[in-house]
C-alpha positions, 0 to 999 in steps of 0.5 A: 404680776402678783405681789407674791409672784414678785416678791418671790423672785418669779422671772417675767418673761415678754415676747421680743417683738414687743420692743418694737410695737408700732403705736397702733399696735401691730409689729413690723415683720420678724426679721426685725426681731428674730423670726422665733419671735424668743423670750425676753427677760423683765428684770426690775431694778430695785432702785425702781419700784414704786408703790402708786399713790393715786391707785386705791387698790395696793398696787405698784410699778416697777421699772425693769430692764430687757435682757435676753435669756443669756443675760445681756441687754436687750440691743432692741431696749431703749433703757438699755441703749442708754445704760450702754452710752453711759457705760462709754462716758464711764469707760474715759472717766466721765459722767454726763448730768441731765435735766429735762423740762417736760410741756403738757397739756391739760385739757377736758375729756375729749372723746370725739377725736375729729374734735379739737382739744378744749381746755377744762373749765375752771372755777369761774366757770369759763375756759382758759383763753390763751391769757395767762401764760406765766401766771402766778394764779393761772392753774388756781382752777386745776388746783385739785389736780396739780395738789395729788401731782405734787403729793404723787412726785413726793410719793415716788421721789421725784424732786421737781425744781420749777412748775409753771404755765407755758406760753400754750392755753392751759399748757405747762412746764415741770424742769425736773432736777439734774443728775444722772441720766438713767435716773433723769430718764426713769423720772420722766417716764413716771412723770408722764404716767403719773400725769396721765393717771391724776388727770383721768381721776380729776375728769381731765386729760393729759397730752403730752402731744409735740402739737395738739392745738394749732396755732399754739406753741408745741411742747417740748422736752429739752434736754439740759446736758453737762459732764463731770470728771467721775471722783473730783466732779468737776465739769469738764466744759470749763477750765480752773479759770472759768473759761470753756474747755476743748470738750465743751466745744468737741461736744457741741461739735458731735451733736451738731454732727448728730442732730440731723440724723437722729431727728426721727429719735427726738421727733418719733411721729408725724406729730412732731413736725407739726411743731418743728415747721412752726419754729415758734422756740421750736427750733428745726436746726443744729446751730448753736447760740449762747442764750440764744432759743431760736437755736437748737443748741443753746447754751443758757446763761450760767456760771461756770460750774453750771456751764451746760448745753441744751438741746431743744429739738426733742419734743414732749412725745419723744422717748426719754431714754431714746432722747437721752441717748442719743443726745450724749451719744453725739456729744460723746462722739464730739468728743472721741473724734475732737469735733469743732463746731461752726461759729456761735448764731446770736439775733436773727440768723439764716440756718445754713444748709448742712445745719438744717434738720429733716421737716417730716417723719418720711424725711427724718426715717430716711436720713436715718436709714442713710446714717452710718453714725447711727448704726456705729452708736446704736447697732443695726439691729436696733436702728432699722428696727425702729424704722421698720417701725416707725415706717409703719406708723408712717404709712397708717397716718398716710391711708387716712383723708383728714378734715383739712383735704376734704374742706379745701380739695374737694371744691377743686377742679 
């Protein structure tokens, strides 16, 4: 939209089925959506506009919400599926606190998709080779790059607590700062962009991919999740003694409860289970653990004022809102329904059956289709929605032959 338009106050309008857009870039039928296939409403937020630091042409992004025509939310808007579980948290007086800790990688253009990804060369001339995983001079040869993506949060006011060089070659990790989850969630998004955007400057590529490069550690996007008493700000995970209170422990109980079915929400592509099998800090499981990576549910070592819970299943590649959203909602429903979890996991341990998660997006959309708690959190309309999209996506990754079933099958009997 023009400058001009905007700032007139011109109303964007947008076609509904667009929420629901497979990645490839077809819909679902329309019953999903309305069979008119209507209007919906952008409408800005005004604590969302952004003039974009890397475009040499004045440009800028505003992140809006999708309301229908009659001016309530759109039930099919992940933004607006999280406002609205925030809303509830509000209705008994709390208020959740995120943080995310997004992983990338940068790599070199890669314009042949048949190829594996390449990590750039760097000053010296080589590739990086898997060797500086927390290293203090390890991105020295993406220091042009890293300096416009420190200069472009600025410009947008992302404050960035922690950068580091992850466990992946060339991979990385950003852990934003904690607050309010809508706030926390427009953040990653124009991270994300941000990166993309910077990268393609520099002659790189970003891939915020769950599994890009075998035999390498995913990416993830955990979820760091407390609650605070809305007036006072008191965390209500722990008593004026410094002790874990009831609702620390009904929360751990609904995302326990919640983990299995919302699977395909924190993993949304066949992709994501390419991390999730090789469980390498990538746990496929709903148990709980103080400190503990190899649990889904990890509660970090904190003092009590920061007693949080982390939730380690959503991947890089996982909608932020969505994420969100669904983390809180199963925390919330702990809480409503005074859910008590199983007994905290420390060391190695055997993940017991009704804590194990689906392994592939079909078993993941299936488990989906059967939640009863998904449609009670998330409406019907929305949830077999985004099946009916996901199913498609599914089903487009499902009609290809890849590289791996002509190399070893075809030499078969």
């Amino acid at each position: 939209m023009t400058a001009e338009g905007f700032l007139e106050g011109r109303r964007l309008q947008m076609a509904r089925g667009v929420l629901l857009q497979c990645i490839m870039g077809g819909y679902p039928p329309a019953r999903f959506y309305g069979s008119d296939d209507g209007d919906l409403a952008l409408v800005p937020d005004p604590s969302q506009i952004h003039r974009l630091p890397w475009s040499q042409q004045p440009r800028a992004l505003a992140i809006c919400d999708a309301q229908e025509l009659t001016g309530e939310s759109s039930r099919l808007s992940t933004r607006g599926q999280l406002k609205a579980v925030i809303a509830r948290y509000a209705a008994l007086g709390l208020a959740p606190v995120v943080a995310t800790e997004l992983e990338f990688f940068v790599f070199a253009p890669n314009p042949d998709p048949t190829q594996p990804f390449q990590p750039p060369v760097g000053l010296d001339g080589r590739r990086e080779d898997g060797h500086s995983a927390f290293s203090i001079s390890s991105n020295n040869g993406l220091r042009p790059f890293f300096t416009e993506v420190y200069a472009g949060m600025a410009a947008l006011g992302l404050p960035r607590d922690t950068f580091m060089h992850e466990m992946g070659v060339s991979q990385f990790e950003i852990n934003l700062l904690h607050g309010d989850p809508l706030l926390l969630a427009d953040q990653t998004l124009l991270f994300k962009h941000l990166l993309k955007e910077v990268a393609l400057k520099h002659g790189l590529t970003v891939v915020c991919m769950a599994k890009p490069l075998a035999h390498t550690p995913g990416s993830s996007m955990h979820i760091h999740q407390s609650i605070v008493e809305i007036g006072t700000g008191r965390n209500v995970f722990s008593d004026k003694a410094g002790e874990p209170t009831a609702t620390f422990r009904h929360f751990i109980g609904g995302q326990q409860a919640g983990l299995a079915d919302f699977t395909a929400l924190f993993a949304p592509n066949v992709n994501s289970y390419q991390r999730l099998c090789h469980p390498f800090a990538s746990p496929n499981n709903a148990c709980w653990s103080h400190d503990n990576r190899a649990a889904g549910l990890r509660i970090p070592a904190s003092s009590p004022v920061a007693r949080r819970v982390e939730n380690r299943l959503p991947g890089a590649d996982a909608n932020p809102y969505l994420a969100i959203a669904a983390s809180l909602a199963s925390g919330l429903y702990g809480i409503e329904n005074k859910l008590e979890p199983g007994e905290a996991v420390q060391g190695e341990f055997v993940v017991p059956d009704n804590l194990s998660l689906p392994c592939t997006l079909h078993a993941a959309l299936e488990r989906l289709k059967r939640s009863q708690l998904a449609k009670e959190l998330f409406g019907k309309e929305f949830i077999e929605g985004y099946i009916a999209s996901k199913t498609m996506e599914l089903t487009s990754f499902l009609d290809e032959i890849t590289p791996w079933e002509r190399r070893v099958l075809a030499a078969q009997a």
